[in-house]
C-alpha positions in Angstrom: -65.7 59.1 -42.5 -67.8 62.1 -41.6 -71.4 61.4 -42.2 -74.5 64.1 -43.1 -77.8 63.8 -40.7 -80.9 65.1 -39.3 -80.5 65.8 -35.5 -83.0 64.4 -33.8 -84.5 66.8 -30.6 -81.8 65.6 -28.1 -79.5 66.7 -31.0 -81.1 69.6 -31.6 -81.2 70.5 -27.8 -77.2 70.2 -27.4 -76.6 72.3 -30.7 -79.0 75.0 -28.9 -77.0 74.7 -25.7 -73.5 75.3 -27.5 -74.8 78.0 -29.6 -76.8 79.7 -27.2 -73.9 82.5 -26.6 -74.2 83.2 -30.2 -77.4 83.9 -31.1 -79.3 83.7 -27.7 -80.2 87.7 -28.2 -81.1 87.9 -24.5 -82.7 84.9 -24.2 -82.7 82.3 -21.4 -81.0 79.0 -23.1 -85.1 77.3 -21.8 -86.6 79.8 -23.9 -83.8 79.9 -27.0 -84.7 75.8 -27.2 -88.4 76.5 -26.7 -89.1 78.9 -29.3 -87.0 76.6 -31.9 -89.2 73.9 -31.4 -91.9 76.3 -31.7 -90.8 77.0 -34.9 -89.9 74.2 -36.0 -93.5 73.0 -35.2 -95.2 75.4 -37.7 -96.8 74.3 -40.7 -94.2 75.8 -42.8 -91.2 74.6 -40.6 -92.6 71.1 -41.1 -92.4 71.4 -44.5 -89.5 73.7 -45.2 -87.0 73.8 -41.8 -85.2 71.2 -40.7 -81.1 70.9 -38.9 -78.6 69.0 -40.7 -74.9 68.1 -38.8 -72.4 66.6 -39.6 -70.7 62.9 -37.0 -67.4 62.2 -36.9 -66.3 58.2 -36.9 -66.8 58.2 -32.9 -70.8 59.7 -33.7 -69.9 63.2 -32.4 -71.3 66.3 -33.9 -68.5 68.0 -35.0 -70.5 70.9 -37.2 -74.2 71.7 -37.8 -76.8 73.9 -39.3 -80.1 75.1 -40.1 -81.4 74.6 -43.3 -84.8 76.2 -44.9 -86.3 75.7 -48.4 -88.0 78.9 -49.2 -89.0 79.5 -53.0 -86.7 81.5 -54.6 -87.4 83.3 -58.0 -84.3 83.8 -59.5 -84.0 85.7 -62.8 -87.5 84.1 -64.0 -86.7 80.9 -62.5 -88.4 79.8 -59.5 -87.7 76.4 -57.1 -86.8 75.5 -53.7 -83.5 77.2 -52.3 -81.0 75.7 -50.2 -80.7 78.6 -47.7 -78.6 78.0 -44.6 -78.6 79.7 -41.6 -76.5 79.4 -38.0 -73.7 77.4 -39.5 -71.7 76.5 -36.2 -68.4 74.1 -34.9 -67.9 73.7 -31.3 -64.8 76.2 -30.5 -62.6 73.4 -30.0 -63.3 71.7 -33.5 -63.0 74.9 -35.6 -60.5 75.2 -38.3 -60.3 71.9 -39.1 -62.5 72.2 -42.2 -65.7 70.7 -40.5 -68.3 73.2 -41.5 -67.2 73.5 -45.0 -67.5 69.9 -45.5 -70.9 70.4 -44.3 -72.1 73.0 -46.4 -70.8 71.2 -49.2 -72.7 68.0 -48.4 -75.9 69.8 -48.0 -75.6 71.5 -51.1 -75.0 68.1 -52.4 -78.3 67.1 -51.0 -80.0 69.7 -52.3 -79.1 69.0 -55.4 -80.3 65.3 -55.8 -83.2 66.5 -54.3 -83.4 68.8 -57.6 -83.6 71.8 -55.4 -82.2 75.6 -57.2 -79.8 78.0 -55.4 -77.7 78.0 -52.3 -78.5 81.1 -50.0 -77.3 83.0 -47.1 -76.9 85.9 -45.0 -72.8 86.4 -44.1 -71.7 88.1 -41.1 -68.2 87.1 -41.3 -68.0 88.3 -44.3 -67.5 87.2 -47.9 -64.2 85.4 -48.2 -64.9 82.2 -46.6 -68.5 81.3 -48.4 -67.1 82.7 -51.5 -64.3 79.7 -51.4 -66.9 77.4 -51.4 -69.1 79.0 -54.7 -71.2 81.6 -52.6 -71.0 85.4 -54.6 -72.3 88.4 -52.8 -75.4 90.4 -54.0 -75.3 93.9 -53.9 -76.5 95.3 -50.4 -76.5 98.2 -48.5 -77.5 100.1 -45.1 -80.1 103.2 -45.5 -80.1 105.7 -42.8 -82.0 109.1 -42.1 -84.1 111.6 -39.9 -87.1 111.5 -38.5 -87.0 115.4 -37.8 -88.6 118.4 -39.2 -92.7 119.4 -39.8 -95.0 116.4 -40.1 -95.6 114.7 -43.3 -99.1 116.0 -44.5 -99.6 112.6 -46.2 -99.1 110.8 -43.3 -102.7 112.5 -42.1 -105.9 109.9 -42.3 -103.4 106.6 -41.9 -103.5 104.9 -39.3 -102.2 101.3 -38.2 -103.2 98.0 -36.3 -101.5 94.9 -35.4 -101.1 92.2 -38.8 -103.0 89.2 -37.6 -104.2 85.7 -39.3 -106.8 87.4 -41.4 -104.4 89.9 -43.3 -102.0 87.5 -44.7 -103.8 85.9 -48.1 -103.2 90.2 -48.8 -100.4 90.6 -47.5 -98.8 87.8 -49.5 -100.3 88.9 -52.6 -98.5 92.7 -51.1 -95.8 91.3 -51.1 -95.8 90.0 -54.6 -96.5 92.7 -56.1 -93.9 94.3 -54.5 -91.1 92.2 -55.4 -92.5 91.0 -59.0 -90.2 93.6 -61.0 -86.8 92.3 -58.9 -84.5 89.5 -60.4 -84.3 88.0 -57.3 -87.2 87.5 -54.7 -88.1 85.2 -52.0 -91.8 84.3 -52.8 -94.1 83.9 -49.6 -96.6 82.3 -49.2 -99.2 82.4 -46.6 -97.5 79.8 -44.6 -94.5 81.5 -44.8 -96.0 84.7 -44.1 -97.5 82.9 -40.4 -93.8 81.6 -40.0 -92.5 85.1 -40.0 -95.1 86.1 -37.6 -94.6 83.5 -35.4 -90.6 84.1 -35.3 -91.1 87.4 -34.2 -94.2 86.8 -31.7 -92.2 84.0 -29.9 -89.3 85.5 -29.5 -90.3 89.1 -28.2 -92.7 87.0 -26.0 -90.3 85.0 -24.5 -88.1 88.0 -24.1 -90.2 90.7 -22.6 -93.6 89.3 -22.5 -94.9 91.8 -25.7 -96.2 90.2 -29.2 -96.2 91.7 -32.2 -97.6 95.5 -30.9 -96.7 98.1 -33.0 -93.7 95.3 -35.0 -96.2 93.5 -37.8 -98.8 96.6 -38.8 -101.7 97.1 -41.1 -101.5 100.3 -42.2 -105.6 101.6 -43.1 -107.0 104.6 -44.1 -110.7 105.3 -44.0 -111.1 101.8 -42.1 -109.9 99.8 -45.2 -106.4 98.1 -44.8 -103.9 99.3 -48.1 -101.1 97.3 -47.0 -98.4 96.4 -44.3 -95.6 98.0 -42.4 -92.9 96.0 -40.4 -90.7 98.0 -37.8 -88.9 98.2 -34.7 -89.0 101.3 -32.5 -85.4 101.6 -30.1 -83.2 103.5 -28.8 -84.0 106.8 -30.6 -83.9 104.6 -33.6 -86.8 103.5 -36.0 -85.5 100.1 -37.8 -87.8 100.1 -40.7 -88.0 96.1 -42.0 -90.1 95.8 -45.1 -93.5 97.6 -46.7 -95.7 97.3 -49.5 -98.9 99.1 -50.4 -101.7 96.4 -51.7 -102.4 98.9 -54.7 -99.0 99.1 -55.6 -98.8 102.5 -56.2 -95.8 104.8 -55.2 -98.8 107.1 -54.0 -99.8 104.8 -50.9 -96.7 103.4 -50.0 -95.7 107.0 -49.7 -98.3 107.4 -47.0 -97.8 104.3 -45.4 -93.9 105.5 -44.8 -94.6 109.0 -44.0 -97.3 107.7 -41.3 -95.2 104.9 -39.9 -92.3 108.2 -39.7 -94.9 110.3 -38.1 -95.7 107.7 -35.9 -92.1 106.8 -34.7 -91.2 109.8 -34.3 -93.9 110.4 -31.4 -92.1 107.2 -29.7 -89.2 108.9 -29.9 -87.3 108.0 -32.6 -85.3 110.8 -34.3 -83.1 108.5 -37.2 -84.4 106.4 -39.3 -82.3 103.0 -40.6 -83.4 99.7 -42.5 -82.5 97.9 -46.0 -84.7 100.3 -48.0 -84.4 100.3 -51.8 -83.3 103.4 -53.6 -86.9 103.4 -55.4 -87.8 104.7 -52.3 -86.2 107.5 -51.9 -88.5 110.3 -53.8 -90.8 108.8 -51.5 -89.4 110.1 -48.7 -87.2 113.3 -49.1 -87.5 114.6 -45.6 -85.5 111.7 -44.2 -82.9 112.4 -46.5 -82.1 108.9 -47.1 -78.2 108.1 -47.7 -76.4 105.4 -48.0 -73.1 103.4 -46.5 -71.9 100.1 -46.8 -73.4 97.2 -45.2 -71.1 95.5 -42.7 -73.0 92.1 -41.6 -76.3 90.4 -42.9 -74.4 90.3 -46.5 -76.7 87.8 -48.7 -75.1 85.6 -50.8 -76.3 83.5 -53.3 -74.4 80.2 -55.2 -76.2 80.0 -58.8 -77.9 76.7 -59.6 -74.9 74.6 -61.5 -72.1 77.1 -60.3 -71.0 80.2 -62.4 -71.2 83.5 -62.3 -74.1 85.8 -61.0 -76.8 87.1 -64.1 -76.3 90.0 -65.2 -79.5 91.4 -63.2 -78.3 90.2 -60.2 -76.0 92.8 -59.7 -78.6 96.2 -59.5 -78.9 97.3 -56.2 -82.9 97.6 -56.4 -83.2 94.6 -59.2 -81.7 92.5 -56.5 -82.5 94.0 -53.4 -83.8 91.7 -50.7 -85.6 93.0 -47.3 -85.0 92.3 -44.0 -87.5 90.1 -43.5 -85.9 87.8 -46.2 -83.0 86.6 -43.9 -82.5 83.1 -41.8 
């Protein structure tokens, strides 16, 4: 009979080495395992990240995954969700129902541990997490232009790199920015230092940068009124997540139209991320539309099973940024 464990770090190492193809992203396999210990190391992933797998009669993994407990407010209730990430079966177990059965026993586990909703982030799509109780939220890609006359609002903001001190504000940012949606991922700043660290280990490992010009305070008049995350490629600005500390559509329209103006001179000319549709008077110049998402669908199995509220299914009400996947 299959049984459900933790992976200790010899475990953990041989999952990295089989998965490594997967979701190396340019990574040496060294550095993949490296910065997942990292991680896991944290102060948050101590408390809140852990691997789960799944042994077969002769003790071989046969499936495995990541788990993370992030609070979750869902539709005015907040606990602990059972959010799963890299859910993978050596290639020559698949199809024999391996990883199913360990979704289902982790969900089982989080439910005597009195945790809320299973979470995750498809990119296979829908069909086969729906089979086991998972329904989609609403989602969708945002793309623009960068081109045309500066924004005048953009003038007097400028931006520096997020660091240790900013994140008690940028929590409370965030907050703000996600109190009016059913569905929210709550951070804390623990979390918010797990996020950073994510990001600063892996771009460091991959081309020796940090966070530089990814994880920004955006300031005007040498006082910070809130954050900007982004990625600068490929003639391509990949906007992540913002929120103005005041939480007015006033500032966060100068934060975006200064984080634009500021692309732009990189040399980005389009404009894409998981924007909401509030945000769209906010920005008329990039003439915002948008197209269907094709991978990073989240998903979301209610607490007790049934269907998704009724709030759930707004694209802003239940909109969830970037930032929010695992």
């Amino acid at each position: 009979m299959a049984q459900l464990i933790t992976p200790d770090a010899e475990q953990v190492r041989a999952i990295l080495a089989e998965s490594h193809s997967l979701w190396g992203a340019g990574l040496t396999l060294p550095s993949y395992s490296a910065m997942w210990e990292e991680m896991a190391a944290s102060p948050w992933g101590r408390k809140w990240f852990s691997w789960r797998a799944l042994l077969d009669d002769t003790g071989r993994m046969i499936s495995s995954l990541k788990l993370y407990r992030p609070e979750l407010r869902v539709d005015g209730e907040t606990l602990r969700a059972c959010a799963l990430g890299a859910v993978f079966t050596p290639r020559a177990l698949r199809r024999r129902g391996h990883a199913a059965q360990l979704i289902r026993a982790v969900l089982a586990e989080a439910s005597a541990r009195g945790d809320g909703p299973g979470f995750l982030f498809t990119d296979i799509g829908t069909e086969y997490y729906a089979r086991l109780g998972f329904v989609p939220l609403p989602c969708e890609d945002v793309v623009g232009t960068l081109a045309g006359a500066p924004d005048p609002r953009a003038r007097g903001v400028t931006f520096r790199t997020m660091d240790a001190r900013d994140l008690e504000r940028v929590a409370a940012g965030h907050a703000r920015a996600c109190a009016e949606r059913a569905i929210a991922v709550l951070r804390d700043r623990e979390h918010w230092e797990f996020l950073l660290l994510r990001a600063e280990t892996f771009f460091r490992r991959l081309d020796g940068s940090g966070l530089e010009g990814r994880f920004q305070i955006a300031e005007e008049r040498g006082l910070p009124i809130g954050y900007l995350v982004g990625v600068v490629g490929a003639g391509e600005w990949n906007i992540r997540e913002a929120a103005a500390y005041d939480g007015s559509d006033e500032t966060l329209a100068r934060i975006l139209a200064a984080g634009g103006a500021e692309a732009a001179v990189s040399g980005a000319a389009s404009v894409w991320g998981w924007i909401p549709r509030a945000w769209f008077p906010l920005v008329p110049s990039w003439r915002p539309r948008v197209q269907p998402r094709p991978r990073a669908i989240p998903m979301l199995r209610p607490k007790g099973g049934g269907p998704l509220a009724a709030a759930l299914t707004a694209p802003d009400r239940a909109f969830l940024p970037y930032l929010d996947q695992f």
